[in-house]
Structures are given as C-alpha cells and as structure tokens.
N, C-alpha and C positions, 0 to 999 in steps of 0.2 A: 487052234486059231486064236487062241486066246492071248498065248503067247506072240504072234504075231502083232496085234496088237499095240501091246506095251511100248512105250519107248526105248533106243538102245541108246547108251552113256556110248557117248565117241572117247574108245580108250588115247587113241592119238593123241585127244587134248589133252588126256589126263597126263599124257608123257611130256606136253610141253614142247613137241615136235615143229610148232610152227614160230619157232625162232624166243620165247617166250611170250608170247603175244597169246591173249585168251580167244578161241574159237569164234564167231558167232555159233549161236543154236543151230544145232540139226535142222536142215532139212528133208522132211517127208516125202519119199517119192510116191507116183499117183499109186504104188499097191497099196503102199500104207507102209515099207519097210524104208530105215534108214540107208541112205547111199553108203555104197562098199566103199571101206576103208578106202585110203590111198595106200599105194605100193612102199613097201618097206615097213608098213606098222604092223604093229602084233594084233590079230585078232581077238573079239575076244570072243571065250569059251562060252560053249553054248550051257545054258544056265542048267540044263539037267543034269549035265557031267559036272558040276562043281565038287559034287559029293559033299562028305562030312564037312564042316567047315568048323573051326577054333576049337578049343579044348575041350568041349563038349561034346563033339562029334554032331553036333545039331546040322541039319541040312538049310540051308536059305530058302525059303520058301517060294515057290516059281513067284517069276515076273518080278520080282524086288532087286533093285543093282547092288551090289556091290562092291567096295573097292578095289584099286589096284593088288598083286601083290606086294609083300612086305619089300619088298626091293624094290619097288616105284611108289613107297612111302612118303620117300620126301619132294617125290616129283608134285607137281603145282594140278590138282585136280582141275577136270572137266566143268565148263558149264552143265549147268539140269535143266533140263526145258521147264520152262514156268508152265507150262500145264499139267505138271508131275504132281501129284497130290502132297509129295514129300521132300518138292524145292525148299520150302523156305527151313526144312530142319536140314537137310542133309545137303546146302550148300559146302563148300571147302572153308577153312579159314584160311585168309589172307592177310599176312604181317602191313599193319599201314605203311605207305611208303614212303620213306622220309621225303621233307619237305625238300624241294631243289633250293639248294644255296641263292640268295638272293645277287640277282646281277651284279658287278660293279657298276657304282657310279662315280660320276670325277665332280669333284664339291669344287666350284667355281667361287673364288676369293674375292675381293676388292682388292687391288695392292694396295691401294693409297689408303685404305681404311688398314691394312697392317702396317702400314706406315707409318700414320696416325696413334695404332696403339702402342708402338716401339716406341716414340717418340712421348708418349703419355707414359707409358714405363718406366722409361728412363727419367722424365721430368720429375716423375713421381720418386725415384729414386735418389735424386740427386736433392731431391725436397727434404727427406727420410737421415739421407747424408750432413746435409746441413744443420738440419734439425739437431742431429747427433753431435757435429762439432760441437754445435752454441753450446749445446748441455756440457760436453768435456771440456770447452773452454771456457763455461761459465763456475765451473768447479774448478779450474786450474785457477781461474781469477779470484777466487773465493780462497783459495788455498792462497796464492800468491798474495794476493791481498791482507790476508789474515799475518803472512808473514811478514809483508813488507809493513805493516801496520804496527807490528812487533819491534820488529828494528826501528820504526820511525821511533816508536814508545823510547825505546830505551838511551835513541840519539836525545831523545828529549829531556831524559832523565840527565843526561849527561853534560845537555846546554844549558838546564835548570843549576845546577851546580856552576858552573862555570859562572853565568849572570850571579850565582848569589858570591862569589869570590871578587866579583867585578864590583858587585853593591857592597862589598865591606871596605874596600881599599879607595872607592870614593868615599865613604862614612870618614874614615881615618883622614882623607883630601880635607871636607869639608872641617874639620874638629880644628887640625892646623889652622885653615883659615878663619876660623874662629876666635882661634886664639889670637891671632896675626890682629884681629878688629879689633880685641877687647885691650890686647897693647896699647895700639896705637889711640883709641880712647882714652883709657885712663892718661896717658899723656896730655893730651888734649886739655885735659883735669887737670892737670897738672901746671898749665900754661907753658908747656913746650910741644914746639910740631913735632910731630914724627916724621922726620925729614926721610926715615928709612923707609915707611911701611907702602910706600906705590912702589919700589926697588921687588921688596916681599912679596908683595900681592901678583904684582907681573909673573914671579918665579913658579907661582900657584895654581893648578890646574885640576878641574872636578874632570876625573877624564868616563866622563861615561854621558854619551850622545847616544843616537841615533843607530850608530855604524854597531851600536854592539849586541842589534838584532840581527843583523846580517847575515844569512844563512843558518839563521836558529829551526828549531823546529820545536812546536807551541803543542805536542799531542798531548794529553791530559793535564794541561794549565791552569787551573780555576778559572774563572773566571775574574774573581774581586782581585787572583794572584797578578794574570794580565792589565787589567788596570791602573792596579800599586804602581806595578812595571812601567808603564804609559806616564802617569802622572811625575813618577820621578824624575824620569829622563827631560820630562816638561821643565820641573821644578831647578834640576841642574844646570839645564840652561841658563835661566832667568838668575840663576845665581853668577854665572861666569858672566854675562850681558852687565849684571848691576856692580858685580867687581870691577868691570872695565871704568865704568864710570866713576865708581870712588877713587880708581887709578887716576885721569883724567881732573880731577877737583882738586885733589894732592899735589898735583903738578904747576897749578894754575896756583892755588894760593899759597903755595910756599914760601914767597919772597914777603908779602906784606905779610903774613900771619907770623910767620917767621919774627920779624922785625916787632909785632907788637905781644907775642908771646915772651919773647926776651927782654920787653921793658921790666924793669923791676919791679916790685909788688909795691902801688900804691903812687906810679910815678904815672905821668898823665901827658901826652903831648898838645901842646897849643900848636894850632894849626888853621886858623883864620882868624883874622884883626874886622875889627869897623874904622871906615874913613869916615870925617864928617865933612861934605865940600855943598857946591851948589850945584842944582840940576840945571837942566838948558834955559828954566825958566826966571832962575836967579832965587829959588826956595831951597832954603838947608834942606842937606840930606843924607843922611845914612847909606855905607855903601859896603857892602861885604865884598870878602876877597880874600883870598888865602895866600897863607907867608912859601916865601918861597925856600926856607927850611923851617920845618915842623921845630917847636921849641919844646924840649923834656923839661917836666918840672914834679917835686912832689911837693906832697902839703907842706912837710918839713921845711922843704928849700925850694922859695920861688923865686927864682933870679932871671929878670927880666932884663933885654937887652936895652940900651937908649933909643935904639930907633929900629923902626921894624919894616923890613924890606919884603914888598908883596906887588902882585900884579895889580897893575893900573886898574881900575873899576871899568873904562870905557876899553880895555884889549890895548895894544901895542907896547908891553912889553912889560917890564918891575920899574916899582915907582921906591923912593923911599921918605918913611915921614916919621917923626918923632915920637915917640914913646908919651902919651897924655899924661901932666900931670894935674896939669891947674889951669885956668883960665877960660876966658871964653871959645869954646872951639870953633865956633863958627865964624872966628876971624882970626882964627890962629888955628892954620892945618897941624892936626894930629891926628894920633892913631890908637885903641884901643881893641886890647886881645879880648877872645870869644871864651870863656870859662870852656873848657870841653863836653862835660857833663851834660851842660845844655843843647850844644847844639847836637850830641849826639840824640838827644830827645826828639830834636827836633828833624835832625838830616839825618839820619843813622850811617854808620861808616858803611859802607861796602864791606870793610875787612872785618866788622864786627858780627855782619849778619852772614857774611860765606863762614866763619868761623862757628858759629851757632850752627847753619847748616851742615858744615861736615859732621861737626858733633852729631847730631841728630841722625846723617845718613848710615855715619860706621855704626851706632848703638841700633840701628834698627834692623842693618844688615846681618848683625850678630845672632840678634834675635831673632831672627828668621831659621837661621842655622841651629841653635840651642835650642828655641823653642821659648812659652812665657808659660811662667808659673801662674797658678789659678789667681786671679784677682778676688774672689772670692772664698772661703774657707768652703769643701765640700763641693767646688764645682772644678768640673777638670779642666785644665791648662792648656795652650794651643801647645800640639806638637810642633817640635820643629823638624828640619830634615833631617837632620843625626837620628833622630831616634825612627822617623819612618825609614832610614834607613835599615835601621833594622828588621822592623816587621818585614820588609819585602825582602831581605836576607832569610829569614827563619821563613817565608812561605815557600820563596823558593825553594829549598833543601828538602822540604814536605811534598814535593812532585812526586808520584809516582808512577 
C-alpha cells in the first residue's frame, strides 16, 4: 500500500507527446492513483520488475522514479509534482530559450529635416571646396606672383640701363650746348655779336622729357636713384624753356648790337644835340632832341658837321640849325652836341644795357650746365647738370 501511495512521473510527458508543450501536474484521482495513461503511450513498468539497474547491478530502491530509457534521453522530461520531497533536485534541465527576435519597426523620417541635412552637406561641402580653391589659388598667385615679380625685376634691370644710355647722350646734348654759350660769350668780349649762335642753339635739343618714363618699370630703383631721375628730367626742361629764350634776345638785339659792336674800338656815336630857344612864356630854354643820323666820332677825329639836323623839340617833324660856335645863343638859334659818355650816365642806351644783359644771361646759362667752382678754398662747388648727369648715369647701371 505503500507503494500506492507515492507519486507516479507521467512517462507521456517525459516523451513530449503533447506536441512539445510541458504537461500541467498529475492529477490525483479520489483512490489516490494517477489517471491511466492516454492510448498509444508507453507505460510505465512497474517499479519491482526494474531489476538490476546501471553497472552495478544496484536495484532502485522502491518508490523512487526514475528516468526514461537511454533512448528517450534526449526526449524533454516530465513535470514532478511539487509535493515530491525530490522536485527541486531532480527537476529536468531545460536549454534557456533564445530570446524572440525583436519585432520590426518602420523609423518614421522627417523629409524636410533630410532635406535640410543634404542641403547642410552639400553647403558644407562646397564651403570645404572653396576653402580649398582660395588655398590653391592663393599658392598659384604666390607662385605667379613671385614669378611675375621676377620678370618685372629683370624688365627693370633692362629700363634702368636703357634710362642710363638715354642720361649719357643728353649729358653729351648739354656739353655741346655749353660750348655753343661759352662761344658766343667770349664773342660778346670780344665786341662782335654772334650773329650765328640763335641759328645753333635752335638746332639743339636735350631730348630727355617726361615720355622717357613711359612704360618703364621702377622694381628695385633706390629710392634717392628715382629722385635723381625726377629732378633731372625737372632740370632739362628748364634748360630747353631758358634756351628758347636766349634764342628770342639774339633775335631781337641783333640789328642795334650788331651796329654798336662793329664801331671801332674807341669811336663814340653823338646822337642828341641841345637847342637853346624860348618856352611859351618867352624864358630861354634848353631843349633836348636827337639827330636824325647818329654822328661816329673818335677822340682822335672829331669832325663835326656845320649844321645839325634833329627833330623839332615841340614834334612835327626835323628842324635844322647851326652848329654853335660863338655868340649870344639866345638870340642867335643854334645847336650843341651831347658828349655821349654823359648822357649815357644819365639815359642809359637801351642797346647798352640789352647788351650787358645778354652777356649776363648766356654766362649764367653756361653755368648752370658746367657747374661753379668753389668760391671758397675747401668748400665744394655747385654741380652743374653735366656732371649730375652722370651720377644718375652710374646709379642707374647699379639697379639690380
């Protein structure tokens, strides 16, 4: 009865017969035995006939379950009823069962927020791009640059040269003209015009303006060298400006300088007389007035004419009156010559003082070109253009 009792292990679940699905627990019917098998499972053997059991031949001791046969091993054990004193040791083990793949879901987008980043990607891209140009085109410009920098240098070397060819052949302009002044000067000295040198001077040209920067290129110039340069081109003008002008005085006094340069040395011309008549109010009076041909005399030989023909004192037209010799003049019209000497004290010619002035303008013009020696021993002399011509020749050439 003992055996009755006990619980019986439902071998059916142990086979897994109800589709894989685990049993619930036996139910007890009211004798106290478990409900018969269902139709088609194996029973099982009743626990006295087990006999020997494993390699030892040991018996199972009544009422204690045990397993399947070796060939319902891998089959999925039985529930134990929990009121089995030896459920919680001799449950079955059970493999956990992998987790179920997690559902799909569908990831709902914004378009316009991918829209948005395409649109940031791409802005951002073309950022990146451009970025990249500037840098390869700021290295192309840097190359270019450097070379085009190169070539400028060396066009410059080349215009530096050229200007200093240009400053030696006005040097050699101005020297000519130099000479051309210092000619016609000593002439001058000499008491004969120089009827040639406006002819000379017109033929004369400093050819170096303005035009002969023209397309230059100034990349490593000095500074003090650009200067020189400026100031010359200054200075050449004002030379061909003040030649025109000596041109223009040569022209103008040639006829009377002319005529008083060819007097002989020490001959004098008389060229105004004194009248003695009555003013309006019937008082003597002295009356200047110039002959209407100048008389040459020297101290040697002064040969006076008898009567001396000059313009009327009151205007309308030549008067003629006797040469004074004696007598009361003031009742007897005559006429006395003006020594020249004096009245040039007093009136100076016209042709004496343009004459002095020319002198004066060519000797100073020279001088400008030549340059003046120091007036003092020990102190240096004003350059003239000739020779700064040179310096700004020889800085020139020194371009690099």
């Amino acid at each position: 009865m003992a055996e009755d009792k006990k619980p019986k292990i439902d071998l059916k679940a142990r086979l897994g017969k109800m589709g894989g699905q685990t049993p619930p627990p036996p139910v007890s019917s009211p004798s106290g035995r478990p409900p018969p098998p269902a139709t088609g499972s194996i029973p099982a053997p009743p626990m006295g006939t087990m006999g020997n059991m494993g390699a030892g031949g040991l018996s199972a001791p009544p009422g204690i379950p045990i397993g399947p046969p070796s060939a319902f091993a891998s089959q999925p054990a039985g529930a134990i009823d929990p009121s089995n004193p030896l459920s919680a040791v001799a449950s079955p083990y059970r493999a956990p069962t992998p987790p179920a793949p997690p559902a799909p879901q569908r990831i709902e987008v914004d378009e316009s927020a991918v829209q948005e980043a395409r649109a940031g990607a791409r802005k951002q891209g073309l950022i990146i791009a451009a970025i990249a140009a500037l840098l390869f085109a700021g290295v192309g410009y840097v190359a270019g640059g450097a070379s085009e920098q190169n070539a400028g240098r060396k066009r410059a070397v080349g215009d530096a040269g050229d200007l200093a060819n240009d400053v030696g052949k006005a040097k050699e302009t101005l020297n000519s003209l130099s000479a051309k002044l210092e000619a016609g000067r000593e002439a001058i000295k000499g008491r004969k015009f120089p009827d040639t040198l406006a002819k000379e001077l017109g033929g004369i040209n400093v050819d170096f303006d303005g035009s002969k920067l023209a397309g230059r290129r100034f990349s490593g110039f000095p500074s003090t060298t650009t200067a020189q340069l400026v100031e010359f081109i200054t200075s050449v003008q004002q030379v061909n400006d003040r030649k025109l002008v000596i041109i223009n005085l040569l022209n103008k006094l040639q006829k009377p300088l002319t005529d008083q340069l060819n007097a002989p040395a020490g001959q004098q011309s008389i060229a105004q007389v004194i009248v003695v008549d009555k003013d309006p109010a019937g008082n003597p009076a002295a009356f200047l007035s110039n002959l209407a041909t100048p008389i040459l005399v020297t101290k040697e030989k002064l040969d006076l004419p008898a009567d001396f023909t000059f313009g009327k004192p009151g205007g309308g037209g030549n008067v003629t009156a006797p040469r004074y010799k004696s007598g009361d003049i003031a009742t007897k019209a005559a006429a006395l010559y003006v020594v020249p000497k004096t009245f040039e004290a007093v009136c100076p010619s016209e042709t004496a003082g343009q004459l002095a002035q020319l002198s004066a303008q060519i000797g100073s013009f020279a001088r400008e070109i030549k340059g003046e020696a120091a007036a003092v021993e020990g102190m240096d002399g004003k350059a003239g253009l000739s020779e700064r011509a040179d310096r700004l020749a020889d800085a020139l050439r020194k371009v690099q």
